[in-house]
C-alpha positions as CSV (number, residue, x, y, z in Angstrom):
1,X,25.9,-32.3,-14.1
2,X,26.1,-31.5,-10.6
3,X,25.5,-34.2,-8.3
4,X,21.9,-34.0,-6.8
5,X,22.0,-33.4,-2.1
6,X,25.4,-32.2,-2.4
7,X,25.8,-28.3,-1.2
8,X,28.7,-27.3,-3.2
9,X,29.8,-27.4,-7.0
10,X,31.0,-30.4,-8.0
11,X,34.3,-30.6,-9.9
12,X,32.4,-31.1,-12.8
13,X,30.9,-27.7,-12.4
14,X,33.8,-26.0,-12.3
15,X,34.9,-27.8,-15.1
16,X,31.7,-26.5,-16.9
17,X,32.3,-23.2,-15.6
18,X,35.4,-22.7,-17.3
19,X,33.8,-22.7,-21.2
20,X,31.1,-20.5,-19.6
21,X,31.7,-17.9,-17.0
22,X,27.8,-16.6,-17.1
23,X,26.0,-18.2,-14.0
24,X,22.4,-17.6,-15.1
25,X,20.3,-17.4,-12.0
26,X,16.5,-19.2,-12.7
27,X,15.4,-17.9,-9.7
28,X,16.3,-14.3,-9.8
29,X,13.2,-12.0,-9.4
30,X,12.6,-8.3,-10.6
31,X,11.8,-6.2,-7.1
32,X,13.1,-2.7,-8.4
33,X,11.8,-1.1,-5.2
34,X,14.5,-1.3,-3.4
35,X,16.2,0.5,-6.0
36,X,14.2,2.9,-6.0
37,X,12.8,3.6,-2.2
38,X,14.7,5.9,-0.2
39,X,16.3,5.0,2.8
40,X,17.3,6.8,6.1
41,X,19.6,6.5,8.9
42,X,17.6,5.6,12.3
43,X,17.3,8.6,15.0
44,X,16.7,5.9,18.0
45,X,19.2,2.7,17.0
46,X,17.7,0.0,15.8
47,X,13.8,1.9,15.3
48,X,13.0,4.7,14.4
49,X,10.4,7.6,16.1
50,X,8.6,9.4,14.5
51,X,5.6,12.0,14.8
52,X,2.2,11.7,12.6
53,X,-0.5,14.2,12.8
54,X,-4.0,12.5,13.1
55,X,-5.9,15.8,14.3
56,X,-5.8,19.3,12.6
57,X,-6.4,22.6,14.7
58,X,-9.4,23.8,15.0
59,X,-9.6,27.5,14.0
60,X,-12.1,29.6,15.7
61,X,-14.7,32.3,13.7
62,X,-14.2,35.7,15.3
63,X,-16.7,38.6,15.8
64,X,-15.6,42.1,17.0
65,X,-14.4,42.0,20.8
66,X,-14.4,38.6,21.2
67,X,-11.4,36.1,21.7
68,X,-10.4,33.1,20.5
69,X,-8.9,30.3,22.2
70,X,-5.8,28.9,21.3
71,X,-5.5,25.4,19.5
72,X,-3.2,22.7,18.4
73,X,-2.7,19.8,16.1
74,X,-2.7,16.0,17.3
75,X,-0.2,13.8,16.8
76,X,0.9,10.3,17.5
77,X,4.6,9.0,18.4
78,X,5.5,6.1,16.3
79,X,8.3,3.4,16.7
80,X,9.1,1.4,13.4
81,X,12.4,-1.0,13.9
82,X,14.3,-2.6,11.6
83,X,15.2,-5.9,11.3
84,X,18.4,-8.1,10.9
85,X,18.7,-10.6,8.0
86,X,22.1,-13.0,7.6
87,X,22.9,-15.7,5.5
88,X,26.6,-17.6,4.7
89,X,28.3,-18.4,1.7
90,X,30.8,-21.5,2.0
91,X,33.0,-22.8,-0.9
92,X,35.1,-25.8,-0.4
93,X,38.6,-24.6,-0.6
94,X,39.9,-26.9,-2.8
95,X,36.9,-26.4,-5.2
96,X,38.4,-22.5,-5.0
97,X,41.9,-23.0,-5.8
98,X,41.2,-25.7,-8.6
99,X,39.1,-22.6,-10.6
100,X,42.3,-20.8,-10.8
101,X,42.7,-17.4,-12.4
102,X,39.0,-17.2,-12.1
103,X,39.2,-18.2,-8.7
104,X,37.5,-15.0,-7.5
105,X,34.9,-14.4,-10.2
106,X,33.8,-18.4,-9.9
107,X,33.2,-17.8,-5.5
108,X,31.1,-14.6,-6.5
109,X,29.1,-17.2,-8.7
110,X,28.2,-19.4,-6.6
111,X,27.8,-16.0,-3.6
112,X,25.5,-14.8,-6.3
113,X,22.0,-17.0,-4.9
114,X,22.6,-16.3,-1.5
115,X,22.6,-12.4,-2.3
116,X,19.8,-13.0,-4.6
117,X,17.6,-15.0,-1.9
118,X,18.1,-12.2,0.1
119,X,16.9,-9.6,-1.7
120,X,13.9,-11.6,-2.3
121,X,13.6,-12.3,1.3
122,X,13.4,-8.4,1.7
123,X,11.1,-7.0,-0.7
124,X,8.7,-9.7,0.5
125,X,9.2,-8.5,3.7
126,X,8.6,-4.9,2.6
127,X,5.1,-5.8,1.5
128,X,3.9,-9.0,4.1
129,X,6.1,-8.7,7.1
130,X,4.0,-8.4,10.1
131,X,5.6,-8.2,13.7
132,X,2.8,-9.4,15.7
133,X,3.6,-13.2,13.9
134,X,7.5,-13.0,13.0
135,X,8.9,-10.0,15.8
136,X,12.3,-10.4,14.3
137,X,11.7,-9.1,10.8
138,X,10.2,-5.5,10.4
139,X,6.5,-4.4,9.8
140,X,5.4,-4.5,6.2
141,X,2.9,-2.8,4.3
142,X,-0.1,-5.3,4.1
143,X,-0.7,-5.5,7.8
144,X,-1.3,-1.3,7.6
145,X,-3.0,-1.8,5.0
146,X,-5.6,-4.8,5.5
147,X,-9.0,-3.6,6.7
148,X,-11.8,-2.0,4.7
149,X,-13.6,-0.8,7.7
150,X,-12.4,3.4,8.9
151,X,-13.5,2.3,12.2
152,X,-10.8,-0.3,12.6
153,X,-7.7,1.8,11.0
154,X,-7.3,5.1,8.6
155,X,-5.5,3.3,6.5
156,X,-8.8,1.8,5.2
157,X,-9.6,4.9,3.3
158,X,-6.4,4.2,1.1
159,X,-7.8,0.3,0.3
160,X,-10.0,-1.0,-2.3
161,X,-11.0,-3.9,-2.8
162,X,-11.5,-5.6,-6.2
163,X,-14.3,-8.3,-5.0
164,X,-12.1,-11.1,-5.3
165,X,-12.9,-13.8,-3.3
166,X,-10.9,-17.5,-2.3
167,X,-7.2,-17.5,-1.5
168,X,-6.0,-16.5,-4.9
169,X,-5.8,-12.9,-4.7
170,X,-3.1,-10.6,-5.3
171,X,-2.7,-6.4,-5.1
172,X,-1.7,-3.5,-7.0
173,X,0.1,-0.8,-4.8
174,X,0.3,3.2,-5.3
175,X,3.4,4.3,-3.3
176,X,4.6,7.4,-3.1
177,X,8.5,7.7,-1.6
178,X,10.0,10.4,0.3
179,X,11.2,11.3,3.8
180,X,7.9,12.7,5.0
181,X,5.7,9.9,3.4
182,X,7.0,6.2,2.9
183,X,10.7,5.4,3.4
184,X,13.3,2.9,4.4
185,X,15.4,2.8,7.3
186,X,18.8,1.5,8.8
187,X,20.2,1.6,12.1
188,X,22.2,4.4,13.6
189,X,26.0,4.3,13.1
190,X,25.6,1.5,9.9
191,X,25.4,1.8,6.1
192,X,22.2,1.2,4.1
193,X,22.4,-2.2,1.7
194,X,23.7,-5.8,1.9
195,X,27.0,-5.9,3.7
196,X,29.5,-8.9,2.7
197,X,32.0,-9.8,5.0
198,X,35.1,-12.3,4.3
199,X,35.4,-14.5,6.8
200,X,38.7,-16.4,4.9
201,X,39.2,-19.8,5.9
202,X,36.9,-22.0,8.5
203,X,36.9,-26.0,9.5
204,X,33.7,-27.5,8.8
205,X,32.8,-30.6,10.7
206,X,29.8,-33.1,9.2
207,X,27.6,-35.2,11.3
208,X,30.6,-37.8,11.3
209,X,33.3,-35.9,12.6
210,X,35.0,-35.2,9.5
211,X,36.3,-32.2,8.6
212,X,37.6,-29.7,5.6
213,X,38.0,-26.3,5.1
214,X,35.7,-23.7,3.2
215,X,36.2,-20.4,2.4
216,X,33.0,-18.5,4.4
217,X,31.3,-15.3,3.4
218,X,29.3,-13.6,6.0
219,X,26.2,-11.7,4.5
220,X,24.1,-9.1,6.3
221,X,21.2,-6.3,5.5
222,X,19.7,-4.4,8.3
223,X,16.4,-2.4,7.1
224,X,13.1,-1.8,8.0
225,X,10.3,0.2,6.7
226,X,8.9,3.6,8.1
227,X,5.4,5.2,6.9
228,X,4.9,8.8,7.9
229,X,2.0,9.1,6.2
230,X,-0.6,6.6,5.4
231,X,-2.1,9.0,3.0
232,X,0.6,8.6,0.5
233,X,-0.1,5.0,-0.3
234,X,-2.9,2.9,-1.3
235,X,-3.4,-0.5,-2.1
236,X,-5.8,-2.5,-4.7
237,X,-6.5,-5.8,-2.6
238,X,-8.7,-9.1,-3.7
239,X,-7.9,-8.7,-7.4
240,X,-8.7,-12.7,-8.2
241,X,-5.6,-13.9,-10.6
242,X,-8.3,-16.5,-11.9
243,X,-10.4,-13.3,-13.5
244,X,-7.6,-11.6,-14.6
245,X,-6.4,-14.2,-16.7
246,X,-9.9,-15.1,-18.1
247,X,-12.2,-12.2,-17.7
248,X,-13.2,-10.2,-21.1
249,X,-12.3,-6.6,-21.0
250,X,-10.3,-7.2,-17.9
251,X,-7.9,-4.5,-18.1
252,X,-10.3,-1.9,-18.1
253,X,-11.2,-3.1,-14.7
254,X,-7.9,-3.0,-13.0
255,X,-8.1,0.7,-14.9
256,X,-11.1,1.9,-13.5
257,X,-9.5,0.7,-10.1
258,X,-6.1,2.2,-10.4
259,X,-8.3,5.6,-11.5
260,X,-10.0,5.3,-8.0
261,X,-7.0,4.9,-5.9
262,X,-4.9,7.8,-7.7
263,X,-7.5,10.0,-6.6
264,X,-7.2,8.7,-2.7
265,X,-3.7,8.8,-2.3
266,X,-2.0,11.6,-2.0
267,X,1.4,12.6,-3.7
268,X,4.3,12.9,-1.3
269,X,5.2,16.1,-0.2
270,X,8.7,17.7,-1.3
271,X,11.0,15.2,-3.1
272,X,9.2,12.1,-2.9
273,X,7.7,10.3,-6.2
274,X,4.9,8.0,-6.8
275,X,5.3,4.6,-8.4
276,X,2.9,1.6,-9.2
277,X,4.2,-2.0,-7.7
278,X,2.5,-5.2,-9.0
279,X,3.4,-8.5,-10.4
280,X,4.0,-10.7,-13.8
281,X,0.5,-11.7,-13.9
282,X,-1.0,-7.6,-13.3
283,X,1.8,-6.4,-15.8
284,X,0.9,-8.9,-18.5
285,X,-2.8,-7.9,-18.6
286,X,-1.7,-4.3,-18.4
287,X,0.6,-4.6,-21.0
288,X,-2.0,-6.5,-23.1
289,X,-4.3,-3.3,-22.4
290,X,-1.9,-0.9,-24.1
291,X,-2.3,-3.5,-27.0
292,X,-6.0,-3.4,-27.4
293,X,-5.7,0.7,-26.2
294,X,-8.2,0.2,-23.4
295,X,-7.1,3.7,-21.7
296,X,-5.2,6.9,-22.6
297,X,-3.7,6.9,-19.0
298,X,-1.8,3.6,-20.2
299,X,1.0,4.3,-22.0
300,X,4.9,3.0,-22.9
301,X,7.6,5.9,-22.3
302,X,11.2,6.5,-22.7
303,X,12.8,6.6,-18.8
304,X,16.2,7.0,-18.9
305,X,16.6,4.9,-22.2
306,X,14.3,2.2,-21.1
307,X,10.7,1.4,-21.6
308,X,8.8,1.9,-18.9
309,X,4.6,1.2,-18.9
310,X,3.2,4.1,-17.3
311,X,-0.4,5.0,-16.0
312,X,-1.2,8.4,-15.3
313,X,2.2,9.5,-15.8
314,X,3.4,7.1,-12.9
315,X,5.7,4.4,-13.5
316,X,4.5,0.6,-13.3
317,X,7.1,-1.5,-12.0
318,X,7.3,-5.6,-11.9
319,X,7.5,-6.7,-8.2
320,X,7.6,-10.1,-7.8
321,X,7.7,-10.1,-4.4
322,X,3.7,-10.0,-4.7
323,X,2.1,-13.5,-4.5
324,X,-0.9,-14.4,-6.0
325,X,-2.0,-16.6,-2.8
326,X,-2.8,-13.5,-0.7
327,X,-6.3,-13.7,1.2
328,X,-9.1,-11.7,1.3
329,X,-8.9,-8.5,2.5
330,X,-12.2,-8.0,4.5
């Protein structure tokens, strides 16, 4: 077994490796949405501006012989920038060579929880990130989306709140993608995605001056998020994991929910699509719901040659990303 402190594979791993080439990752997540949001090169960058109309034109009733006077719509500019995540990958170079043919497959392997942690550290920064406390990551959804009160922000039409109380709440989201709704970016001149760079051979020095060489791999994802229009999401907020896990007839309450929100958010305009986002412990009571066939809008369906749970025709995807320690939304 691998020796416990140490920060690469022991010889003994590789040794292991070679009767099993499968690394099996414990802490990989499911967070399909970055599969599955669009993403756009920035017009200004690193952010991105764009336009969002907050005030329709007033039209004006005419009678014979009278004029009208001309109107227009309001809009407000807004600057969304993206963010800059990196991590390193280091193998010892000896450790490399000894793995032999395999070299290449075994450094992907042990690459493979660096590129994991950062997808995590992304989509949990698509739903949490929040400027105003961590300025170099990008602004998530739940900070647009954390009032009930319409005087306080718009967005509060699109958020419901399930009456959960404590700090064991979590959310169910309705987003709907597309270039004029909910999309994410990248800045101007770069590709969208991780980017892996092979840095070849480096000298690491410990604390005591001694040194060896590793082979480095430099990873780095640039994205941010823009919403165009806060109509085309909506978000479930205090739904109390303890109730959902206990509660009788709990699944028809996160239905009734999810029927309120469909009817508040809007579906994108043009190409865009609508999906649902929530965690393991939401999925499980929904799932348990098609079981005891609480709802008609809750259904199983053939996607592509998978299974995909469905409400309303909308797909229910597993985000993991979404903690069950969120706080009351108030």
């Amino acid at each position: 077994m691998a020796t416990v402190g140490t920060n690469f594979a022991t010889l003994i791993d590789i040794a292991m490796s070679k009767t099993d080439q499968m690394l099996v990752e414990i802490l990989n997540q499911k967070n399909p949405l970055l599969q599955v949001m669009p993403w756009i090169e920035c017009n200004d960058g690193a952010g991105h501006k764009t336009k969002i109309r907050v005030g329709l034109p007033t039209p004006t009733w005419r009678a014979l012989y009278q004029g009208v006077q001309p109107t227009k719509g309001v809009v407000a500019a807004v600057r969304d920038s993206a963010g800059n995540l990196e991590d390193f990958g280091e193998v010892d170079e000896l450790e490399y060579e000894l793995a032999g043919d395999d070299r290449d497959t075994w450094r992907m392997q042990e690459d493979a929880a660096h590129i994991e942690g950062m997808s995590q550290m992304m989509a949990s920064t698509f739903f949490y990130g929040n400027v105003t406390i961590t300025p170099e990551r990008f602004h998530g959804l739940a900070p647009r989306y954390n009032t009930l009160v319409a005087a306080t922000s718009q967005t509060a039409e699109n958020v419901i709140t399930a009456a959960g109380a404590g700090a064991d709440n979590t959310s169910i989201w309705l987003l709907g993608f597309g270039p004029s709704s909910l999309h994410g970016i990248y800045p101007k001149g770069t590709t969208a995605g991780l980017k892996p760079q092979d840095l070849g051979r480096q000298v690491r020095q410990e604390t005591d001056g001694s040194r060896y060489t590793v082979l480095m791999t430099k990873y780095a994802w640039q994205a941010g998020l823009t919403l165009r229009d806060w109509r085309a999401a909506g978000r479930i907020a205090n739904i109390d994991v303890s109730d959902v896990r206990t509660v009788v007839n709990n699944q028809k309450a996160l239905i009734t929910f999810m029927i309120q929100l469909s009817e508040r958010v809007e579906e994108p305009m043009g190409s865009g699509r609508q999906y649902w986002f929530a965690n393991k412990t939401i999925t499980s009571a929904l799932r348990q719901g098609i079981l005891e066939r609480v709802s008609n809008n809750l259904t199983y369906e053939n996607v592509e040659g998978k299974r995909i749970m469905m409400f309303d025709g909308i797909p229910i995807l597993r985000a993991d990303a979404l903690v069950n320690t969120e706080a009351v939304v108030v």
